[in-house]
C-alpha positions in Angstrom: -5.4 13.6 14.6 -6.6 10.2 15.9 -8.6 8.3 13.6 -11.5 6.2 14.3 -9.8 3.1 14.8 -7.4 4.8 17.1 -9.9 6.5 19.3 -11.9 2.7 19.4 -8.4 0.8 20.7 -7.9 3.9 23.1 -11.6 3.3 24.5 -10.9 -0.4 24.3 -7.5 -0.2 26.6 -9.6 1.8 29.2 -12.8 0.5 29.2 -13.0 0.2 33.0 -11.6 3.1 33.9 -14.1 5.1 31.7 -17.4 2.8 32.6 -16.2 3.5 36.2 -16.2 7.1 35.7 -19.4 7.1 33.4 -21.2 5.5 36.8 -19.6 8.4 39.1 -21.2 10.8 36.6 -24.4 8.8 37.6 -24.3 8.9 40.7 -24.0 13.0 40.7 -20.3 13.0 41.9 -17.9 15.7 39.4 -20.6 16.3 36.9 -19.6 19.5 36.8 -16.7 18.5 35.0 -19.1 17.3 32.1 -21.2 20.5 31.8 -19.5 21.9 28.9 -20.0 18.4 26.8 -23.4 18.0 28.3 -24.5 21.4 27.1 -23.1 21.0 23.7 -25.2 17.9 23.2 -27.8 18.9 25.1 -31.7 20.2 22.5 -30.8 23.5 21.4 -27.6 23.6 23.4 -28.9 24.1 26.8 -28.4 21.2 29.7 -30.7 18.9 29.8 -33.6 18.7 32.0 -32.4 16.2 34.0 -28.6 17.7 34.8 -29.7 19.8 38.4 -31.3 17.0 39.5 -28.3 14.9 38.9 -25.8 17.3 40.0 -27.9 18.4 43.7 -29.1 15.0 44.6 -27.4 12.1 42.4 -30.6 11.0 41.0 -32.7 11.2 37.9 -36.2 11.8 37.5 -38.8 9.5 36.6 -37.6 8.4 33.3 -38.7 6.2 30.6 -35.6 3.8 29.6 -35.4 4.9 26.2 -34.7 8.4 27.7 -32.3 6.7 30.1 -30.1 5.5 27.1 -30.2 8.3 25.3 -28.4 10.0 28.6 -25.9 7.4 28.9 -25.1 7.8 25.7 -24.5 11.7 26.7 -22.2 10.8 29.8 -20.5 8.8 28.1 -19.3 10.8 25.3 -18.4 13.6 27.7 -16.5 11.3 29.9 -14.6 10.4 26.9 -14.5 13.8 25.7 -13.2 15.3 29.2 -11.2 12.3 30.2 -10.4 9.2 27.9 -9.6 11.1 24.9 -8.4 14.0 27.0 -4.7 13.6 26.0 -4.9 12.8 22.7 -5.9 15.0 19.6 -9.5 13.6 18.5 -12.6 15.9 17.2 -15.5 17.2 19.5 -17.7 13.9 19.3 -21.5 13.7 19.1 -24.7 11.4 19.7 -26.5 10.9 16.5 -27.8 7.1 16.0 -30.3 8.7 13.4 -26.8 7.9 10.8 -27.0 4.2 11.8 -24.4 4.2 14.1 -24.6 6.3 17.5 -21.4 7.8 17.6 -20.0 8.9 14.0 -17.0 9.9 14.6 -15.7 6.4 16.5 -18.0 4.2 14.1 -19.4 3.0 17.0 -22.6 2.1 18.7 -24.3 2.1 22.1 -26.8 -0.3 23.4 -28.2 0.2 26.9 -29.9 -3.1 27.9 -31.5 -3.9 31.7 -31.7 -7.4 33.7 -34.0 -8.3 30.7 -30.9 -8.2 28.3 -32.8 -7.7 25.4 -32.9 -4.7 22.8 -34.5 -3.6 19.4 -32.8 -2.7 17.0 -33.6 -1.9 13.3 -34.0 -4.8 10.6 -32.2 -4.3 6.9 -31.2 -8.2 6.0 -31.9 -11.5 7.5 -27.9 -12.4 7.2 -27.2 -9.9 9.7 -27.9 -13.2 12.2 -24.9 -14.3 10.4 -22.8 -11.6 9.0 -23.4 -9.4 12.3 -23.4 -5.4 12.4 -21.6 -2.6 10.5 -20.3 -1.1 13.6 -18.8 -2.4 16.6 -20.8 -1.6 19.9 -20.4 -0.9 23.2 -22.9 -2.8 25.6 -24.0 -1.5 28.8 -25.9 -3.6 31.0 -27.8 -1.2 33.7 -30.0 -1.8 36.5 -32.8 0.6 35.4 -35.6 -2.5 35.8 -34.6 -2.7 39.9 -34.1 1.5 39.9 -37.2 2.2 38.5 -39.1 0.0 41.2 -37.3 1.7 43.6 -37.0 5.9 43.4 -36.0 7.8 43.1 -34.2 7.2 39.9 -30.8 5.8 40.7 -29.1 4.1 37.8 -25.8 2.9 37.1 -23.8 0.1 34.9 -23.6 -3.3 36.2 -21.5 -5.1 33.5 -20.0 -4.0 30.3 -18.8 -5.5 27.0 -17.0 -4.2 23.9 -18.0 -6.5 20.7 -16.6 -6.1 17.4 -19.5 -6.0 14.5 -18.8 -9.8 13.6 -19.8 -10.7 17.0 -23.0 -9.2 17.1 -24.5 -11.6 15.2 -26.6 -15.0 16.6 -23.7 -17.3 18.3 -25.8 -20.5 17.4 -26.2 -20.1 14.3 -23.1 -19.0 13.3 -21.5 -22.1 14.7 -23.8 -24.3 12.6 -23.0 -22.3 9.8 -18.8 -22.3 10.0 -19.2 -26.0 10.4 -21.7 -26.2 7.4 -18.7 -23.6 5.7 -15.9 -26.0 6.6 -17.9 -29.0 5.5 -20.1 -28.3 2.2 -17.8 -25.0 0.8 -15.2 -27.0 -1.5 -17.5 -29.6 -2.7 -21.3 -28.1 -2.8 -21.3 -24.3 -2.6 -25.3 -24.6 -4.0 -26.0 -26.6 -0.7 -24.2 -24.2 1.6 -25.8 -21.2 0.3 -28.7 -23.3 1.1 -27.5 -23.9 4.6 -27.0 -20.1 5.0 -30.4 -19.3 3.7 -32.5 -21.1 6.6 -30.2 -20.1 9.4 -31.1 -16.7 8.4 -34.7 -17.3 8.6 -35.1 -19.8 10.7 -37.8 -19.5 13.4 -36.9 -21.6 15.8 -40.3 -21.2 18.0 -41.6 -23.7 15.2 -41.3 -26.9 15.7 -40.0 -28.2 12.4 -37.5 -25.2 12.1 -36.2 -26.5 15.6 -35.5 -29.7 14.6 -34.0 -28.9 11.1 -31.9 -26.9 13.7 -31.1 -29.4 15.2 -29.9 -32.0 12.9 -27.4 -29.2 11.0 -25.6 -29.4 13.5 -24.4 -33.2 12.7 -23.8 -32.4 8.7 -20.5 -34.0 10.0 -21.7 -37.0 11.1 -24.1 -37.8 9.6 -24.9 -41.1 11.2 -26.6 -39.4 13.8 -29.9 -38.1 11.6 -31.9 -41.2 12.0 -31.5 -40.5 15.6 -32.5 -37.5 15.6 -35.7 -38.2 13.2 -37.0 -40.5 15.7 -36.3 -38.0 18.5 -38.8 -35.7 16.1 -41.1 -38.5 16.1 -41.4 -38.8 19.9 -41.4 -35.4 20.2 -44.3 -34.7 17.9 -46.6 -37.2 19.8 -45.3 -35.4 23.0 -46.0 -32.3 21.7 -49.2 -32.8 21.0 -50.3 -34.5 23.6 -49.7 -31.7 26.0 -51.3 -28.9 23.7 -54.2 -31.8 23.5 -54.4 -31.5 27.1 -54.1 -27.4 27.1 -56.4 -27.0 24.2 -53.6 -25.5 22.3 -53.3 -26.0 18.2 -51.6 -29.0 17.3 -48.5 -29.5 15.4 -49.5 -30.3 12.0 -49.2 -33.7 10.8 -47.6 -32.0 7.3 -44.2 -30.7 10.1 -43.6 -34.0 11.1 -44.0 -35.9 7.5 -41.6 -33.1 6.3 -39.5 -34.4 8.7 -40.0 -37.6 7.8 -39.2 -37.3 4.1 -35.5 -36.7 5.3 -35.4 -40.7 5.6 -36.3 -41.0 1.9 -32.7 -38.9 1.1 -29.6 -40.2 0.7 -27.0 -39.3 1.5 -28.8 -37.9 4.7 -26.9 -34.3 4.4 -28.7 -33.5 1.6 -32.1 -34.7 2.7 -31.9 -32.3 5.9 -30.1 -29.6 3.7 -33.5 -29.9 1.2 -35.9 -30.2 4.1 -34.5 -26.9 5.1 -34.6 -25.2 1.7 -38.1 -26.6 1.6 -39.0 -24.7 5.1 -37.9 -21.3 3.8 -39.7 -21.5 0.4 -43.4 -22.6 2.5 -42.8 -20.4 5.5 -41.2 -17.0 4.1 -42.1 -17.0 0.5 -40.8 -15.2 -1.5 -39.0 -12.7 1.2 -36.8 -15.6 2.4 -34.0 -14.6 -0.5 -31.3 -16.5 -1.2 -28.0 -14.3 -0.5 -27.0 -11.5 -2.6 -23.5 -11.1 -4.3 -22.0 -8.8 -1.9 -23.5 -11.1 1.3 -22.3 -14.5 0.0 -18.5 -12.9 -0.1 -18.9 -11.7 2.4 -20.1 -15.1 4.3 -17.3 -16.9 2.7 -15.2 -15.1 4.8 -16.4 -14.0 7.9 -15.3 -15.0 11.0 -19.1 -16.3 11.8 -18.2 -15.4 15.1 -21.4 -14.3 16.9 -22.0 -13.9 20.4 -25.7 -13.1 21.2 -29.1 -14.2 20.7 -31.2 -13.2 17.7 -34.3 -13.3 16.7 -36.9 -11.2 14.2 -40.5 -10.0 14.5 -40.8 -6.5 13.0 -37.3 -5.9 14.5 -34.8 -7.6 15.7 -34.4 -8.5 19.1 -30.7 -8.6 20.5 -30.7 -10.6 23.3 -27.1 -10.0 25.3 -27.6 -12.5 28.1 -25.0 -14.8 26.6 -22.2 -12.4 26.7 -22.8 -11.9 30.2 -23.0 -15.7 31.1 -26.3 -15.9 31.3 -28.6 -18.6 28.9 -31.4 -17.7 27.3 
């Protein structure tokens, strides 16, 4: 029997193959060939609703895109089923992302996002920005925002990436914070885990989290800070100036004395390093935790290798552009 890991670097070594046949499935052409697997899966183990559509005419029906992930989630565990893993000796496989992960038995999960590149995705701990995911994922990038403009429903998968679970994490932060690692982790582990702390909850929609941002970025040279104060500076009177002109709310003058206060510091490391710690303890409260036990092992030693964009309202939003060249 194949175990998980196997089955993963099988899927890995014929990624293309199988996304190519995943989008001949789409598009109608040998579904038959799935029908067993589709019915398995399928509520109550009947086909779904949408498979004589698919099979007659090659299209869907007029579906919302949740729906649409959930079935190419379906084709694509019976194209594994039927084909990838066809030769090899692994159990029948199943969709089931209410366990955490959407397919059990590979330890592996699914996301489906459109030209928007975003997804949702469930919140448990502010270091997963750093730490990244439990699971590695497969990412499907589809075109359901042009198909559903046009009908009927044709979708298929433009571009697709395999990321292991370190790399879904935010890749700008966790290049500030291997630097930070690199930097403060021999000398001045209380000013690392302080590091860690406001890259986890760092906003960085608000101005004073921005520039804090900003300036961990130089904790190796640290020369550069007073530069980077009086960009702050110019910026805040920009700022303002434009959301005078809009009627916006201003910046508040506290954000920019904060910033500031850095000056005061010396050396400068640890008067950005304390402006930071001071940003998480006014904006979060008492949510924004230091790390646990378990977390800071595990940030001592992971690769911090992220390669998405991340950011938290009541979930948290993946953003996937980056991985297909695209900037946010």
């Amino acid at each position: 029997m194949q175990t998980k890991e196997d089955l993963r670097r099988i899927l890995i070594e014929n990624l293309d193959e199988t996304m190519a046949q995943v989008n001949a499935s789409l598009r109608g052409e040998n579904i038959e060939e799935l029908e067993s697997v589709l019915q398995r899966l399928g509520r109550g183990h009947q086909l779904p609703h949408w498979y004589e559509s698919l099979k007659q005419t090659g299209t869907l029906p007029n579906l919302d895109g949740k729906t649409v992930g959930s079935i190419l989630e379906m084709m694509l565990v019976a194209v594994l089923e039927t084909r990838t893993f066809a030769s090899y000796d692994s159990q029948p496989l199943a969709v089931n992302p209410a366990r955490g992960v959407d397919i059990p038995a590979l330890d592996l999960g699914i996301k489906s996002p459109s030209t928007n590149y975003c997804t949702s995705e469930p919140f448990f701990s502010a270091y997963e920005r750093l730490l990244g995911n439990e699971y590695d994922a497969l990412i499907m990038l589809t075109d359901y925002q042009d198909a559903k403009a046009n009908p009927p429903l044709k979708i298929q998968v433009k571009q697709w990436r395999y990321l292991k679970k370190s790399e879904i994490a935010d890749s700008g932060l966790c290049a500030i914070a291997s630097d930070a690692r690199n930097i403060l982790l021999t000398d001045n582990e209380a000013w690392l885990k302080k590091v860690f702390r406001f890259l986890a909850y760092a906003n960085q929609s608000d101005w004073r989290a921005k520039h804090i941002t900003r300036m961990l970025k130089h904790l190796s040279s640290p020369d550069d800070i007073e530069g980077m104060i009086q960009q702050a500076e110019a910026d805040f009177e920009t700022q303002n100036r434009s959301r005078t002109k809009r009627s916006m709310e201003l910046i508040p003058e506290d954000d920019l004395i904060a910033i500031q206060k850095i000056r005061d510091i010396s050396p400068s490391i640890l008067g950005v390093i304390d402006s930071a710690d001071d940003w998480v303890n006014e904006t979060q409260k008492d949510a924004g935790r230091y790390p646990n036990d378990n977390e800071w092992n595990r940030l001592l030693v992971c690769p911090l290798d992220g390669r998405i964009g991340m950011s938290f309202a009541l979930q948290w939003r993946y953003n996937f552009g980056r991985v297909f060249g695209v900037t946010e």
